[in-house]
N, C-alpha and C positions, 0 to 999 in steps of 0.2 A: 497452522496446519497447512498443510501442501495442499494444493490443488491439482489436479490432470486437465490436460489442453492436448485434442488428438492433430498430430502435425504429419499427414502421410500415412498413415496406418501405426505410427511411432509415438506412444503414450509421454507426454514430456513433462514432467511435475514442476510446479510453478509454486514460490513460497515469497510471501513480502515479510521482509525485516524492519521496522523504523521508519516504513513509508520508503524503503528501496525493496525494489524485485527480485529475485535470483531465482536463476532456471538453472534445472539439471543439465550441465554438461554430459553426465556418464546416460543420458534420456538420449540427447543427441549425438552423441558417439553410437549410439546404437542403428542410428539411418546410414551408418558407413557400413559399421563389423557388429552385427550382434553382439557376436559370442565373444570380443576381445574391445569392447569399446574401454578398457582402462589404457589398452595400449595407444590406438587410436588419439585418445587424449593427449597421453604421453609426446603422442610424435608430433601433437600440434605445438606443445607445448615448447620443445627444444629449437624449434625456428627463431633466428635472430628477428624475423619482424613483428613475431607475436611475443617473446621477452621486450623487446621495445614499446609495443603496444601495450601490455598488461601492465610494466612497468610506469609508464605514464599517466597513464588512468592511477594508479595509486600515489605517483607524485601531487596530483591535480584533488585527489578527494581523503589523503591519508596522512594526514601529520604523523605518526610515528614510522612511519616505513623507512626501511633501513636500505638506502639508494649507493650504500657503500658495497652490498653485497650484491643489489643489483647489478652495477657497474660491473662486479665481478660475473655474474651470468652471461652480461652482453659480449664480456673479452671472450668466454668458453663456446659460448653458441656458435655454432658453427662447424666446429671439427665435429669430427665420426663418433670419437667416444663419449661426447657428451651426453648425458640424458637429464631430465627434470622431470620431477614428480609434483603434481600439485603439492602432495605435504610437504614436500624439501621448499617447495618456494614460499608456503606460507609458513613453517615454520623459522625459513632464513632471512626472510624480506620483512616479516609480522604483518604478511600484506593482509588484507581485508574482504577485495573484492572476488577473490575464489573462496570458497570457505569448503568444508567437509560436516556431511550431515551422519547419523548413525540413527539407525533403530529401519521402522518399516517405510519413510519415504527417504533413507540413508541413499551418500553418493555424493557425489562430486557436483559444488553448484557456482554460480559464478551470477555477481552480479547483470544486470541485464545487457550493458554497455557491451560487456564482455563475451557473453554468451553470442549475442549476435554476431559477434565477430567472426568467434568460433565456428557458428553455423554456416558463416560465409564460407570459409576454408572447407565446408564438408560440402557444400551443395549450393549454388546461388539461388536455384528452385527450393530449396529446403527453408535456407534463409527466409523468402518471402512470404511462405504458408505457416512456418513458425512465427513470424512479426504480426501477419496478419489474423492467427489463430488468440493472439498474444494480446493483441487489440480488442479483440472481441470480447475476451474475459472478462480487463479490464471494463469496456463500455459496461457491461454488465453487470459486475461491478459497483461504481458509480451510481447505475441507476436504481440500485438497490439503496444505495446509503441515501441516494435523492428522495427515494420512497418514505425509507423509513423517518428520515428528518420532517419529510413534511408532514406525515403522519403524526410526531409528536408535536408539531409546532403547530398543527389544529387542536389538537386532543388538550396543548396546553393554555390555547387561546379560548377554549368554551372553558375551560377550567376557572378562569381571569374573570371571565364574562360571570359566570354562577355566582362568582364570591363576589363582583360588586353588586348583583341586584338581589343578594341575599341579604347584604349591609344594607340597601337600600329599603328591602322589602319587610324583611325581619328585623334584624339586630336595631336599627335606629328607633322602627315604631314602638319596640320595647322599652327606650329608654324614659318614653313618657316624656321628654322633652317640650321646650315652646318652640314654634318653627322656626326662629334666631338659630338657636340652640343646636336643634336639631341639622340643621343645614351645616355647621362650625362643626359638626361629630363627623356626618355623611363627608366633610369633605379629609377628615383628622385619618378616617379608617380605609380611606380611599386612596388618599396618599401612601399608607403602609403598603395596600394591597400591590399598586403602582410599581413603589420602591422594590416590595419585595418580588415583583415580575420581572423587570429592569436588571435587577441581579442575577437570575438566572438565565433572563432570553435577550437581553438589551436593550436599551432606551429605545429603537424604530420600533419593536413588536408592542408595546402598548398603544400606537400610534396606529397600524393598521387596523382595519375595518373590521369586527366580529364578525366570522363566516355565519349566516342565516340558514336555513332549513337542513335536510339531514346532509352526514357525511357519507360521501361516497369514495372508496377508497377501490382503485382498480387494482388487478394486479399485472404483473408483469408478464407480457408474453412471452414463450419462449424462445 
């Protein structure tokens, strides 16, 4: 799901793919020309130094891209009557990092690498309140998934903690054992519990220290 990042009074939707980012190009065309940012696009796109640039960037992160057609966009660039549409270049190139979204956050996106470029061409000031609006999200972000991880990795360390002094407390005394016995069970059911923690959170979390008294879980400001 898209997210919004206000860049200038200019609402900029923000989407990650696969652990890559992509920002609305036709967001940021809009701090040029409101009302015509497909053309705006359009005309950054036809510049022989940004077919060289976008082209690159897809040599450098795209094994299928087709660098036979590109070549052919770098000969055209240049004259008058040329134009380029995002769709003609991804549909001729099979490039990747511009892609085309539809429905209600639809539009023109372009990985992040990309998009900053593009921003540069529109504004150098633009550029750096979009980078820096950009960063903030992310930190954000971050510190959300920092939250919620550590939140689970307490919740699942008392969990650890319950089931060995359950075994310890319950389940052994039941078996009526002799204390030999009983110590050889405590250490059989302890191991399981061990192993089967290990497997879900890794060998150092059984190793750390049972947090002691309640939990206290902040939350994030805004």
């Amino acid at each position: 799901m898209a997210q919004k990042i206000d860049v200038r009074g200019i609402k900029v939707s923000v989407f990650s793919d696969k652990q890559d980012d992509y920002i609305s190009l036709s967001d940021i065309a809009k701090y040029k020309d409101g009302d015509r940012s497909d053309y705006i696009l359009q005309n950054w796109m036809r510049n022989r130094s940004t077919i060289e640039f976008i082209g690159l960037w897809e040599q450098l992160h795209n094994p299928d891209f087709n660098s036979i057609e590109f070549d052919g966009f770098k000969h055209e660039a240049g004259a008058n009557s040329f134009s380029l549409t995002p769709k003609r270049w991804i549909t001729t190139t099979n490039a990747i990092g511009i892609i085309s979204k539809a429905g209600r956050y639809g539009g023109t996106y372009a990985h992040r690498d990309i998009a900053f470029e593009f921003a540069s061409w529109i504004s150098a000031e633009f550029k750096l309140y979009l980078l820096k609006e950009f960063q903030r999200l992310k930190q954000a972000e971050n510190e959300q998934k920092n939250l919620e991880w550590n939140v689970s990795r307490t919740l699942a360390k008392v969990n650890y903690h319950i089931h060995t002094e359950s075994i310890k407390t319950n389940i052994i005394p039941a078996l009526e054992l002799n204390p030999k016995a009983r110590n050889f069970a405590y250490a059989i059911a302890f191991d399981l519990v061990v192993a089967d923690t290990e497997q879900q959170h890794g060998p150092a979390f059984c190793s750390d220290p049972i947090p002691q008294g309640p939990i206290v879980v902040s939350s994030l400001s805004a």
